[in-house]
C-alpha atoms as one frame of an Amber mdcrd trajectory, in Angstrom:
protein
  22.456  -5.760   1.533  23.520  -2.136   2.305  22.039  -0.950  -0.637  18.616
  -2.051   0.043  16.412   0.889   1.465  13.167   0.576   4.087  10.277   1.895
   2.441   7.396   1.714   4.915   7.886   4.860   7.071   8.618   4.238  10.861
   6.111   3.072  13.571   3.460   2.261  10.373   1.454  -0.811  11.963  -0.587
  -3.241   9.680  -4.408  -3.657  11.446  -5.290  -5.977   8.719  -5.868  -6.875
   5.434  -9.118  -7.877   3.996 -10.548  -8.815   0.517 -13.472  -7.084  -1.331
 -13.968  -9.450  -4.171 -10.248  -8.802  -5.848  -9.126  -6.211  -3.855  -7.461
  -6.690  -0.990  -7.737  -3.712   1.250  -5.140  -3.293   3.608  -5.161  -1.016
   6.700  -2.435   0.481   8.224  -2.017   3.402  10.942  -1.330   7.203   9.873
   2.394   6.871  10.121   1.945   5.232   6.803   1.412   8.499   6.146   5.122
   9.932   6.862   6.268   9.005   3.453   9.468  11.936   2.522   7.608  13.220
  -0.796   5.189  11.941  -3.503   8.118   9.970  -5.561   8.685   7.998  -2.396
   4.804   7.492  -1.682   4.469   5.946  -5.488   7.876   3.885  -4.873   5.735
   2.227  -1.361   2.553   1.852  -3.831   4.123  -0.021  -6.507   5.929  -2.197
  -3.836   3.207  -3.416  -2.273   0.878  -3.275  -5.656   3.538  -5.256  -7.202
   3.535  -7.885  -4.470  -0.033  -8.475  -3.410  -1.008  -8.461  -7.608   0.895
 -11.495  -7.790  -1.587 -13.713  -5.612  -3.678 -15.258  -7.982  -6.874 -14.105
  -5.852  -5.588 -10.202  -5.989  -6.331  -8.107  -8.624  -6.254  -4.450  -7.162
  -4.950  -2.624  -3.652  -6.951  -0.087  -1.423  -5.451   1.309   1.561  -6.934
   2.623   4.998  -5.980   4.876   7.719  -7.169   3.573  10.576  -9.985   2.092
   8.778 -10.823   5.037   6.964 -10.281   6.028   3.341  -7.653   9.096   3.570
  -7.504  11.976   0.669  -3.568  11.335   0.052  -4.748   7.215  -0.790  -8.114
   7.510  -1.793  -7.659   5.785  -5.394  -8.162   1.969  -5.936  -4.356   0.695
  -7.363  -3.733  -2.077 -10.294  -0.758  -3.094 -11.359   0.591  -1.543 -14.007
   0.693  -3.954 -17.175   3.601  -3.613 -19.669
């Protein structure tokens, strides 16, 4: 549909995606990084929170940069239960 809108910011590559106990920690280059402003970065959070929460074996999301924790995604996300 032409209303549907890319996310993920341009050239962002997935290394991988590996579990510690719940989480499933997923590393991805810096251009994950190019996100427009902070109501866009939460919009690409929940996405993917929202997603990956919904296999059984996933309870939480942590993201790398290059395989290293980054400031701007340092925080361990849950989904948000209503």
């Amino acid at each position: 549909s032409s209303n549907l809108k890319k996310l993920i910011p341009d050239g962002t590559v997935l290394h991988d995606v590996t579990m510690e106990g719940s989480c499933a920690v997923i590393n991805v280059s810096n251009e994950f990084l190019n996100y427009e402003n902070d109501q866009n970065k939460l919009k690409i959070i929940n996405s993917i929170v929202e997603t990956l929460t919904n296999l059984k074996e996933v309870d939480s999301i942590k993201f790398l940069i290059n395989g290293e924790q980054n400031e701007n995604l340092s925080e361990v996300y849950v989904k948000n239960k209503e």
